[in-house]
Structures are given as structure tokens and as C-alpha cells.
LOFIFI-674166 format. One record per residue (C-alpha): residue number from 1; residue in three letters; x, y negated, z negated. Coordinates in nm, 4 decimals. Last residue first. Layout:
# LOFIFI-674166
REC   n res       c1       c2       c3
REC NUM ALA        X        Y        Z
...
# end
This chain:
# LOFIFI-674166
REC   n res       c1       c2       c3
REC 352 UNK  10.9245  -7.3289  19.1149
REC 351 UNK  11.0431  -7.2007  18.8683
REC 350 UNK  11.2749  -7.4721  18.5942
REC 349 UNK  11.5967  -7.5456  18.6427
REC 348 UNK  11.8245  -7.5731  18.3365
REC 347 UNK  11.7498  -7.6331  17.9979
REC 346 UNK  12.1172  -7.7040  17.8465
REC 345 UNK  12.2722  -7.4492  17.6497
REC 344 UNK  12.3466  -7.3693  17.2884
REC 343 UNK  12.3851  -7.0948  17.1055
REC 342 UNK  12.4846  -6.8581  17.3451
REC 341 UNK  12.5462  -6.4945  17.1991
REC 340 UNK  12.7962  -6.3613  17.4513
REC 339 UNK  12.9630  -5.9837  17.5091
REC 338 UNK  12.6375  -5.8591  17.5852
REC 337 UNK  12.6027  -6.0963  17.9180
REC 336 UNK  12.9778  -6.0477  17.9665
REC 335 UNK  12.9676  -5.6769  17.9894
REC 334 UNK  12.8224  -5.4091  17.7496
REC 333 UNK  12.8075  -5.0188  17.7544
REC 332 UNK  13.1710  -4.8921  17.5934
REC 331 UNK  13.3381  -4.7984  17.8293
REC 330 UNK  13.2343  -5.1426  18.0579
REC 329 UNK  13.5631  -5.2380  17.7911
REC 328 UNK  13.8180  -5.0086  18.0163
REC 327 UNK  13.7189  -5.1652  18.3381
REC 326 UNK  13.6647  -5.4939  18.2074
REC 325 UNK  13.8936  -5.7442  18.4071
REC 324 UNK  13.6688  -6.0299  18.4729
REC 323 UNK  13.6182  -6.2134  18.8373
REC 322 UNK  13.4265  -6.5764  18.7934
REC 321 UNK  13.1613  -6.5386  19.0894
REC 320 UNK  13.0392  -6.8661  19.2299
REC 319 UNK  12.6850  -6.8180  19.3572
REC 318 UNK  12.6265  -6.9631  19.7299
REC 317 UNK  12.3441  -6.6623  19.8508
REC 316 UNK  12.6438  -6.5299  20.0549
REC 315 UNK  12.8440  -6.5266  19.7298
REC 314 UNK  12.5881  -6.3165  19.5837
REC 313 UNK  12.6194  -6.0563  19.8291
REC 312 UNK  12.9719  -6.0944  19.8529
REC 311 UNK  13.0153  -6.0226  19.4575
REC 310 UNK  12.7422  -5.7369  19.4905
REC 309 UNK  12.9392  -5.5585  19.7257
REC 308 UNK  13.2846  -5.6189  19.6009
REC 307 UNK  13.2255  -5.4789  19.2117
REC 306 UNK  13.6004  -5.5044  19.1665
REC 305 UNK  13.5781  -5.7295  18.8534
REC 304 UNK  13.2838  -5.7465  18.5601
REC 303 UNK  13.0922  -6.0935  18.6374
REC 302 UNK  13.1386  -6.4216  18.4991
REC 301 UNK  12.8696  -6.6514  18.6901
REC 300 UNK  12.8352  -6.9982  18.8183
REC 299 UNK  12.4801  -7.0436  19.0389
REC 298 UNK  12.3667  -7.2543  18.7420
REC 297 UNK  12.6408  -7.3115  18.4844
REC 296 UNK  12.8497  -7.0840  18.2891
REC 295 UNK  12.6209  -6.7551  18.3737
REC 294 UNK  12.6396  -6.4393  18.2216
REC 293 UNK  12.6871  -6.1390  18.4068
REC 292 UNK  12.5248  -5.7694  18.2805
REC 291 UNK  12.3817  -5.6990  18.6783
REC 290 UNK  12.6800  -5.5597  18.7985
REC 289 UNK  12.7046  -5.3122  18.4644
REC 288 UNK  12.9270  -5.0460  18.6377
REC 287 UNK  12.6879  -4.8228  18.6603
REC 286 UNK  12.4890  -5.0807  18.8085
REC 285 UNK  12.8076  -5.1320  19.0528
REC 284 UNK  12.7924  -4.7385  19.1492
REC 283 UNK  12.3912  -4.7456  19.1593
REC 282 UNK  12.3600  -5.0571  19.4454
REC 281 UNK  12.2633  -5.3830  19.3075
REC 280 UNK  11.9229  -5.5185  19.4841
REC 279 UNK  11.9905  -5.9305  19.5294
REC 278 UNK  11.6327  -6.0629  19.4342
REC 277 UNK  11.5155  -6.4080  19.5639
REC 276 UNK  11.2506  -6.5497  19.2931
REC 275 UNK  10.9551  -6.6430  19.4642
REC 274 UNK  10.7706  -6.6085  19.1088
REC 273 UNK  10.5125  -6.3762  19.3216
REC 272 UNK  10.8545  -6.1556  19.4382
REC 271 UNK  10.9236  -6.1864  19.0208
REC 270 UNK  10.6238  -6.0140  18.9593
REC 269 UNK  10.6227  -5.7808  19.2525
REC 268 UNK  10.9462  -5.6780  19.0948
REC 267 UNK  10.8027  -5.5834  18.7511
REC 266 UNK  10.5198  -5.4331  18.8824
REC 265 UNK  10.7632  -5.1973  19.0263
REC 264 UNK  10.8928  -5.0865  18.7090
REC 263 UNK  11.2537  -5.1438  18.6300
REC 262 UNK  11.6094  -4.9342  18.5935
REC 261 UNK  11.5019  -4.8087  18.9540
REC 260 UNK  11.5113  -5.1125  19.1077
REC 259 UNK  11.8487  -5.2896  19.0163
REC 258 UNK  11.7940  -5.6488  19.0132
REC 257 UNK  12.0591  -5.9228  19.0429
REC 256 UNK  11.8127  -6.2593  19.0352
REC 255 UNK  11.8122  -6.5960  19.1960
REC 254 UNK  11.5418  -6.8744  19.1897
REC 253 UNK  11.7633  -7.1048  19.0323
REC 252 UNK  12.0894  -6.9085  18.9948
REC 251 UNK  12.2237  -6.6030  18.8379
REC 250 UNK  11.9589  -6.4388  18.6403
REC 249 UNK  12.0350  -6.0539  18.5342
REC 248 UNK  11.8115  -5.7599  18.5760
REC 247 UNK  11.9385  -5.4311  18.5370
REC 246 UNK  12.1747  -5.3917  18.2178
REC 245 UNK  11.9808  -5.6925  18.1211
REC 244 UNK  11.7286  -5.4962  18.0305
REC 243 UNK  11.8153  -5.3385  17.7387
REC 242 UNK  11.9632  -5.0077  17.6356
REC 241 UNK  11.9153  -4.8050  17.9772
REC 240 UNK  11.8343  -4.4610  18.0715
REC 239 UNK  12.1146  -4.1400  17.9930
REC 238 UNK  12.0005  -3.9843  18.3440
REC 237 UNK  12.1837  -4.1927  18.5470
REC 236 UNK  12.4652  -4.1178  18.5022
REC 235 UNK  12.5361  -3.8735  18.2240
REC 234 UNK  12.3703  -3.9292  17.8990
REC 233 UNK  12.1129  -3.5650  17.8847
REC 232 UNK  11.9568  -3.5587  17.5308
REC 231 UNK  11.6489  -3.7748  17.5747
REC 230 UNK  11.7261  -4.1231  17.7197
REC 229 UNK  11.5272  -4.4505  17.7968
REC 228 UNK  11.3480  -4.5969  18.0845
REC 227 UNK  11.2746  -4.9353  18.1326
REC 226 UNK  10.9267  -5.1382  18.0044
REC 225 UNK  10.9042  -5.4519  18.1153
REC 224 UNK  10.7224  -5.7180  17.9008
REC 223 UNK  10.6044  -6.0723  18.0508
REC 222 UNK  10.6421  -6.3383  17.8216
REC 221 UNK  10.4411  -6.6702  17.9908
REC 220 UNK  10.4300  -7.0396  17.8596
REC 219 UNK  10.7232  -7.0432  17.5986
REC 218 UNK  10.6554  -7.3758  17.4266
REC 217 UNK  10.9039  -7.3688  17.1220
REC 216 UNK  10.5580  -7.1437  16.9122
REC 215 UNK  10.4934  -6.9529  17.1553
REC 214 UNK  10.8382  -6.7836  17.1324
REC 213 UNK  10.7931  -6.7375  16.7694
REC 212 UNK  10.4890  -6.5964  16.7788
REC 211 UNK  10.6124  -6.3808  17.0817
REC 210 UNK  10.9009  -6.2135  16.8310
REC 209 UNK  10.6204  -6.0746  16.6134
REC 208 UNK  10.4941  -5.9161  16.8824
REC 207 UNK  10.8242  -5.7866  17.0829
REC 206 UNK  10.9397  -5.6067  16.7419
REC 205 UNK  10.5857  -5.4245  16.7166
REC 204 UNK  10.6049  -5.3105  17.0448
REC 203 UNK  10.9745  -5.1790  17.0267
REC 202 UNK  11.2938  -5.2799  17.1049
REC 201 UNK  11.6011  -5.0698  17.1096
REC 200 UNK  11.4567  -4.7563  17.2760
REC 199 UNK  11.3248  -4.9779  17.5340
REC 198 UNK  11.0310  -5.3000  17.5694
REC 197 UNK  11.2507  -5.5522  17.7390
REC 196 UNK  11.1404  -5.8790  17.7358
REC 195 UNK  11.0866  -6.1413  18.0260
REC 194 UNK  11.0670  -6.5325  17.9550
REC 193 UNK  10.9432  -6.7784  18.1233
REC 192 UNK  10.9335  -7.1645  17.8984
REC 191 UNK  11.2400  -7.2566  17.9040
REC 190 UNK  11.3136  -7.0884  18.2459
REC 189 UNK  11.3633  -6.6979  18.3915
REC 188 UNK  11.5080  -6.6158  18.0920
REC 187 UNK  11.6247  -6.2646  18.0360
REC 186 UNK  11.5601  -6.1002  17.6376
REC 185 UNK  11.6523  -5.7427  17.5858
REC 184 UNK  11.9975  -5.7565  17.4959
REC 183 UNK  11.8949  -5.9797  17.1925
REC 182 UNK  11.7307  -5.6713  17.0162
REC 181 UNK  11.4306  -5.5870  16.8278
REC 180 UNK  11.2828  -5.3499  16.6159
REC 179 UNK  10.9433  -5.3814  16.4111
REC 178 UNK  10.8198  -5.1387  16.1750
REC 177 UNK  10.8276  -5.4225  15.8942
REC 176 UNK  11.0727  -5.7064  15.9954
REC 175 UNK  11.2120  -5.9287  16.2498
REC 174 UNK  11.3666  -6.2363  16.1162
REC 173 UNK  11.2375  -6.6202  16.2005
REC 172 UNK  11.3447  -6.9493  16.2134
REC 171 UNK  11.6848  -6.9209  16.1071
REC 170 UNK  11.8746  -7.2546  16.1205
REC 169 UNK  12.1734  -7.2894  16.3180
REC 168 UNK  12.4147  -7.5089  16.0826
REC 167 UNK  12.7658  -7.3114  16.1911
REC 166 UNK  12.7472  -7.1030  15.8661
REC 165 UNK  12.3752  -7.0484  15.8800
REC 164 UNK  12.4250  -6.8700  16.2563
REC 163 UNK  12.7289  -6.6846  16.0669
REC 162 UNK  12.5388  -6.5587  15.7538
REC 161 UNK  12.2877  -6.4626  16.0098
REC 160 UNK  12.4713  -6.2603  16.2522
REC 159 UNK  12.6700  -6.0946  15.9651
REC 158 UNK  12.3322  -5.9514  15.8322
REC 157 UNK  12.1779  -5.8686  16.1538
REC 156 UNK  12.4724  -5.6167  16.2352
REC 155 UNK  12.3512  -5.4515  15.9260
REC 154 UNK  12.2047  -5.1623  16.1450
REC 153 UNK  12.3996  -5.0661  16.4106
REC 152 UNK  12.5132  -4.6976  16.3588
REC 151 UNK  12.1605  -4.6074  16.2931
REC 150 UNK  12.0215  -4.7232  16.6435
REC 149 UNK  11.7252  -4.9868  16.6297
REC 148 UNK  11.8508  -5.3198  16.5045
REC 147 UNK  11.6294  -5.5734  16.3891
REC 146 UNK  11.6698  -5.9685  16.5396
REC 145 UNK  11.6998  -6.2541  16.4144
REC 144 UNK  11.5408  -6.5414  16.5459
REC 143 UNK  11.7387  -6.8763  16.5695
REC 142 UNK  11.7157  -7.2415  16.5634
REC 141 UNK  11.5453  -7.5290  16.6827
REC 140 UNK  11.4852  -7.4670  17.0607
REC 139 UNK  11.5327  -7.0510  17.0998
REC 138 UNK  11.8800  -6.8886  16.9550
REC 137 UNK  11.8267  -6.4919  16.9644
REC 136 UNK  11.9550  -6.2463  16.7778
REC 135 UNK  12.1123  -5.9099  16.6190
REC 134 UNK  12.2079  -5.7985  17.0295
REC 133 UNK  12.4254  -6.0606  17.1870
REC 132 UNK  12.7374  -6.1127  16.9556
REC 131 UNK  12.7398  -5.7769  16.8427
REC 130 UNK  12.6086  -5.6377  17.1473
REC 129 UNK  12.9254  -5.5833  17.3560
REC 128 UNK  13.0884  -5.2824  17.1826
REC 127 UNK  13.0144  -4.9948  17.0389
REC 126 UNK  13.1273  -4.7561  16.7541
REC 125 UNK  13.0102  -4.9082  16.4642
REC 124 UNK  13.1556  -4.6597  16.2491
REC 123 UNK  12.9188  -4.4185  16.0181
REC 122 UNK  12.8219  -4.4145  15.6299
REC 121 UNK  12.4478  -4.5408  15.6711
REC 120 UNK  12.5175  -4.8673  15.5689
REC 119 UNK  12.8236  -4.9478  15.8302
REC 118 UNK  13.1658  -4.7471  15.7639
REC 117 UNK  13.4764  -4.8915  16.0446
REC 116 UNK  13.2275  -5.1934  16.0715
REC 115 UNK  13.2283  -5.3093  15.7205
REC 114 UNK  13.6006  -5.2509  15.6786
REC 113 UNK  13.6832  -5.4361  15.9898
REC 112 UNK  13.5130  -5.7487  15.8035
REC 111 UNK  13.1888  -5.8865  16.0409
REC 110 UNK  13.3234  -6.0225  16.3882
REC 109 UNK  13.1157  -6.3424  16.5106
REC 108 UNK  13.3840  -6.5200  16.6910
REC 107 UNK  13.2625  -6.9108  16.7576
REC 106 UNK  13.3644  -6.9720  17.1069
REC 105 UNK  13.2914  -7.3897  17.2618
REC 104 UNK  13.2360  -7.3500  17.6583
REC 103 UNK  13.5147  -7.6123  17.8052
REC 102 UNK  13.5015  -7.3725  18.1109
REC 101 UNK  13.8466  -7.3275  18.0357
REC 100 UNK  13.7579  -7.2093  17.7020
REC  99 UNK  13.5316  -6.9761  17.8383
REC  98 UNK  13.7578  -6.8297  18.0788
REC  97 UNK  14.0240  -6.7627  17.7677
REC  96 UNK  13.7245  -6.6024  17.5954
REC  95 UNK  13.7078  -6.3491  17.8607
REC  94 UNK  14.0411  -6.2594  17.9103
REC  93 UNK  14.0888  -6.2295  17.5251
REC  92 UNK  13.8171  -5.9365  17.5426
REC  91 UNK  14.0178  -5.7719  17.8240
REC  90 UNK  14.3003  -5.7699  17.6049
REC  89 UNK  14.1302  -5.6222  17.3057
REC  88 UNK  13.9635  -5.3976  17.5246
REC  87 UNK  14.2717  -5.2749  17.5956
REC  86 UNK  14.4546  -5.1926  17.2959
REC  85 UNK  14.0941  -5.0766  17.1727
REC  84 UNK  14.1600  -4.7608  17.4548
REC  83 UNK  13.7563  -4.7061  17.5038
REC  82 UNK  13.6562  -4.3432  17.4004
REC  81 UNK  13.4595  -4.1218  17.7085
REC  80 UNK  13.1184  -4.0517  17.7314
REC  79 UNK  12.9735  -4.2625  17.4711
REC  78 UNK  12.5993  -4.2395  17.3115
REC  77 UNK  12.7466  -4.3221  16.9781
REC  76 UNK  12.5483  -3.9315  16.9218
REC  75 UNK  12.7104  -3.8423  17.2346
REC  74 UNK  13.0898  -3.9217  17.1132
REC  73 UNK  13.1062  -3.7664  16.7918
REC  72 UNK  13.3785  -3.5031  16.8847
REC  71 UNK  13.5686  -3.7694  17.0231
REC  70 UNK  13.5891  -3.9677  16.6828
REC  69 UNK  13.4600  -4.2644  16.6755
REC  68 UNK  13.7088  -4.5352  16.9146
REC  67 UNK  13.5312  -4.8632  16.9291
REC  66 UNK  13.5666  -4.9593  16.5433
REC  65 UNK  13.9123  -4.9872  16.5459
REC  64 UNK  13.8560  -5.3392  16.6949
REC  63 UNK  13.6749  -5.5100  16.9508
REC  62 UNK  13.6527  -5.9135  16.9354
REC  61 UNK  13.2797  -6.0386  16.9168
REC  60 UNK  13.1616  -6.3848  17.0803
REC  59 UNK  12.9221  -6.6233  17.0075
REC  58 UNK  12.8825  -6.9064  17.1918
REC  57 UNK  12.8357  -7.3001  17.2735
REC  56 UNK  12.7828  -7.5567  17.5667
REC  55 UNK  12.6958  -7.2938  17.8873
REC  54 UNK  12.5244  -7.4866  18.1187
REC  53 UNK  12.1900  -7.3617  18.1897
REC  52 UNK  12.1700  -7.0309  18.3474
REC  51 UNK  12.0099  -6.7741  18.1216
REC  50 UNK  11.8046  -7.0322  17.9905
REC  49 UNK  11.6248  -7.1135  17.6215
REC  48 UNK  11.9418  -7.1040  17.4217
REC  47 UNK  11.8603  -7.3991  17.1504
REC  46 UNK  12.0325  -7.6015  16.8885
REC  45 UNK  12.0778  -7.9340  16.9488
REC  44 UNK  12.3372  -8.0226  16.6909
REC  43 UNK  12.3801  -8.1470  16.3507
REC  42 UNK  12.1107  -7.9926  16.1459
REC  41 UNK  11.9644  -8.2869  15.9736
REC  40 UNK  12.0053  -8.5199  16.2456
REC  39 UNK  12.0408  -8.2804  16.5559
REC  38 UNK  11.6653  -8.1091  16.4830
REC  37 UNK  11.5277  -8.4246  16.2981
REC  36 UNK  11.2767  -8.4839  16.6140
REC  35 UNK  11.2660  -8.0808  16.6756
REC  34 UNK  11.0928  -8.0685  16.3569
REC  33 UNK  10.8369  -8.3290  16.4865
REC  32 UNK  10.8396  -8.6298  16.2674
REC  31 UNK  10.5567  -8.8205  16.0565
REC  30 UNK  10.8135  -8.8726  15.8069
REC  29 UNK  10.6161  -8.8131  15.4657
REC  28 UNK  10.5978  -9.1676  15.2655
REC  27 UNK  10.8646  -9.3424  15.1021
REC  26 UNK  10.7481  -9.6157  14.7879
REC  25 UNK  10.7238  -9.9766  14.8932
REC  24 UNK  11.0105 -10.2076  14.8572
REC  23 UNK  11.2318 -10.0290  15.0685
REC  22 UNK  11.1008 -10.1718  15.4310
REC  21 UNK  11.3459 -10.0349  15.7348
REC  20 UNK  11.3553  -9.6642  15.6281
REC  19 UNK  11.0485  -9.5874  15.8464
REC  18 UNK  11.1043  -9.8065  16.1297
REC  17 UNK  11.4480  -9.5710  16.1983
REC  16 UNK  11.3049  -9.2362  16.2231
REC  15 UNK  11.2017  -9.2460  16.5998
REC  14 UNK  11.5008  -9.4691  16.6663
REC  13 UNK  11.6634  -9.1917  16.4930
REC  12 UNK  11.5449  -8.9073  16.7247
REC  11 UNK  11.6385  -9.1090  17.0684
REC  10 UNK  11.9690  -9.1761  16.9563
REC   9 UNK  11.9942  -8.7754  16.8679
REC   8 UNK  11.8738  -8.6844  17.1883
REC   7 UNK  11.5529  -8.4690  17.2081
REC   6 UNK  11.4987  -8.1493  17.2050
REC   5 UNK  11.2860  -8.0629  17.4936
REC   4 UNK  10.8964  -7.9988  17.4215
REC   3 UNK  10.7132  -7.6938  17.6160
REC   2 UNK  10.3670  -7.8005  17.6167
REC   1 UNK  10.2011  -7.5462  17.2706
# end
């Protein structure tokens, strides 16, 4: 299937309006595209198909008691230390306060503090970041949700749909069977170039059934990168990677934070043959989730503070980096690419 933009809402009912025009004869199937009634019956133009579009509409998830298991319990949340919530309450705020002044409309998907201090399997939630990110992902026309792998996750879907439904996204598809799959693990390269994450948190099966879908609102390529994972051993940087845009993150048409050895070298030749210019992030700012930004606009990006290198290195390449205070919040394994769930966003450049 051609890649096919969502149209404009004027442009959609001057498709529809010829058929409502003679009432005397009996109504007939609209001979309509679904993306055609897309803003009409749903009410916006849903669709997320960029990393670097501009930014019209997200999720977001405040922290709460949930962050702080017991410190006993910490390797099995996969946590080294516990986050101060205090803190990454206020850090949290800081972020939605530069979304608002980016005019970026914030929807906060938080299920019930009850839910999340005892999930289905009888344990907190524990982490932070993915709940607006991680159960989904909103493609032209609606959203796919997602399966969680981890125990102390699962359920997360649930609240991510009854919200999605709440605002008027419709769900186009949910992940089932053996499948598991993740939000964190989808980058955009374009509307219709996408790169998926096959990890711990997103599995084979997950990634196939997700492709239909993808196929389906005129994804041309999906190119799957498999990044390492963990056994027993956490510390840096043996404890592997979640999802790949802990190490690869789009900034800017044709511009990409990479951090080699979180990614195969295929995967790099690949994006060297998309001509994409690759700023390498050094191990301390990885660890520090440099390559986890999310972009407002096109070469506009919020990016976890005090990571100087990779800020002048993208600033020499012309990307404007929005500081965020995060320190205590990067804790807990997600910055402000996890901590969003766009919704909607325009296109954006396409490659080349």
C-alpha cells in the first residue's frame, strides 16, 4: 500500500458532500477511504508516524509511590538505586511545563495509584518512563496496542486503551497470542521507514503481527535490530538495553544520536546507506540516556541536562537542544522519549 496522508477535514467532506446532496433516493455505502472520515467521525487526525514532526498532542505519565519498591527488591525491578518520587515529581512537571510552552497539547495517562502500587500479578509498578510510551503506538488512523513483557508491567495496556478510546483514538490493532511488544522499541526514520527493536521486551512474534499493521498505513521498509539484553549481572553496561531508543534516537532530517555498541553493525551500515549523519554518544551520556530525546519539531529536541558533549555535538550539526533536569528520574530507565506517547504529529521530512 503508497503511503496516504490524512487528509484535511475540508478536504474529507467535500469528498463526502455529493453524496448527501440528493435525499430522495435511498443512501448507498460511502465509497470513502477510512482515513477520508478519519477527522469527521473521529475528530482529529490521528497519527504519530515521525520521530520529528511537530509535536501536536501527547501522553504523559506523572510518577508516584509506585517508583520506590522496596530496596531489597531492587534487581528483580531491574533498579540499582530507588528514585526520590519527591523529585521525580518535580522533574516530571518540568517537562510538561516545556511542552505546554511548546503549545504541545498533554493528556496524563496515569492508571489509579492503587492499581499501580499492586498490578495483576501482586507487585508495584516500579518504573518509570514507559507508561506513556511503552503499551502503544499511534500510526495514521489510530492506535496499536501493545503487550507488555516484564511481570510488573502487565495491565499497563489496559489503561492505555481505555485512555486512547477516551480521547477518540481508535484502536486498530492489539498484540496478542505469544506476542510481546513495546512502544520503546519503535524509531521513525519517516512515515513510511521504520526501525523496530527486537529485545527482551519485544519479541518476533510481537514485531509480526505489528508489521501487518504497519503495512497496512503505507510503511514501505521495517528494518529489525536486534540489541542486547541482560542475564543476572545489571551494572553498567552489562545489564543490556530495554528498547532501542535507549541508543538510537532521530533528531533532525537526516540526523541520528547512535550509540554503537547498543546496535549491530549492520544496523549502522544501514542507516550510513540511508545517508543519515550519525552523532556517536559516548558511554557516560548513554548511560545517561543521551540518545532517549524527543523531538518538538525537526532539529528541536528535549534532551536530559548536563550531557555537554553530545549537546555541542548536536548543536554543531544546528539542532536546538531544550535542557531537562532528570538526574534523579534517568533512575529509573526512561527520559523524554519514554516519558511521551505522541498522538499526533505532523509527517515531517521524508529520506532522502
Amino acid at each position: 500500500m503508497k503511503y496516504k496522508p490524512i487528509p484535511d477535514k475540508e478536504e474529507s467532506e467535500k469528498k463526502v458532500k455529493p453524496f448527501f446532496e440528493d435525499k430522495t433516493i435511498p443512501s448507498i455505502p460511502l465509497p470513502l477511504d477510512y482515513l477520508d472520515e478519519l477527522e469527521i467521525i473521529w475528530g482529529k487526525k490521528w497519527g504519530a508516524q515521525s520521530e520529528i514532526g511537530k509535536l501536536r498532542e501527547t501522553l504523559v505519565q506523572r510518577p508516584g509511590k509506585e517508583m520506590a519498591p522496596p530496596k531489597g527488591n531492587l534487581s528483580w525491578f531491574q533498579l540499582i538505586e530507588q528514585p526520590n518520587v519527591t523529585k521525580c515529581q518535580t522533574e516530571h512537571d518540568g517537562l510538561v511545563e516545556i511542552l505546554k510552552q511548546e503549545r504541545v497539547v498533554v493528556h496524563d495517562v496515569s492508571p489509579p495509584e492503587e492499581w499501580l502500587l499492586n498490578e495483576p500479578y501482586g507487585v508495584p509498578h516500579a518504573r518509570y518512563g514507559g507508561g506513556a510510551r511503552d503499551p502503544g503506538v499511534v500510526v495514521n488512523g489510530g492506535t496499536i496496542i501493545g503487550r507488555m513483557s516484564l511481570p510488573y508491567r502487565k495491565g499497563e495496556e489496559v489503561w492505555w486503551s481505555k485512555k486512547s478510546v477516551g480521547l477518540g483514538v481508535p484502536i486498530l490493532y492489539t498484540v496478542h497470542g505469544d506476542g510481546t511488544f513495546e512502544g520503546g522499541n519503535i524509531v521513525w526514520l519517516d512515515p513510511t521507514h521504520v526501525c523496530i527493536g527486537k529485545s527482551a521486551r519485544t519479541n518476533q512474534d510481537g514485531i509480526d503481527q505489528v508489521s501487518i499493521i504497519l503495512k497496512s498505513v503505507g510503511v514501505e521498509e521495517i528494518t529489525v535490530v536486534p540489541i542486547p539484553g541482560w542475564l543476572n549481572n545489571l551494572e553498567w553496561p552489562a545489564g543490556g538495553y530495554a528498547h532501542l531508543d535507549i541508543v538510537f534516537g532521530y533528531v533532525d532530517d537526516g540526523t541520528a544520536l547512535v550509540y554503537p555498541p547498543g546496535i549491530p553493525y549492520d544496523f549502522l551500515e544501514f542507516l550510513r546507506g540511508k545517508q543519515i549523519n550519525m552523532i556517536e554518544v559516548w558511554p557516560e551520556d548513554a548511560r545517561r540516556l543521551a540518545c532517549n530525546v524527543v523531538a518538538i519539531e525537526p532539529g528541536k529536541i528535549v534532551m536530559v541536562e548536563g550531557l555537554d558533549r553530545a549537546r555541542r555535538d548536536l548543536e554543531k550539526e544546528g539542532v536546538d537542544v531544550i535542557p531537562l533536569p532528570w538526574q534523579e528520574t534517568e533512575k529509573g530507565g526512561g527520559g523524554p522519549h519514554c516519558a511521551t506517547g505522541p498522538l499526533r504529529r505532523d509527517p515531517g521530512p521524508k529520506l532522502g
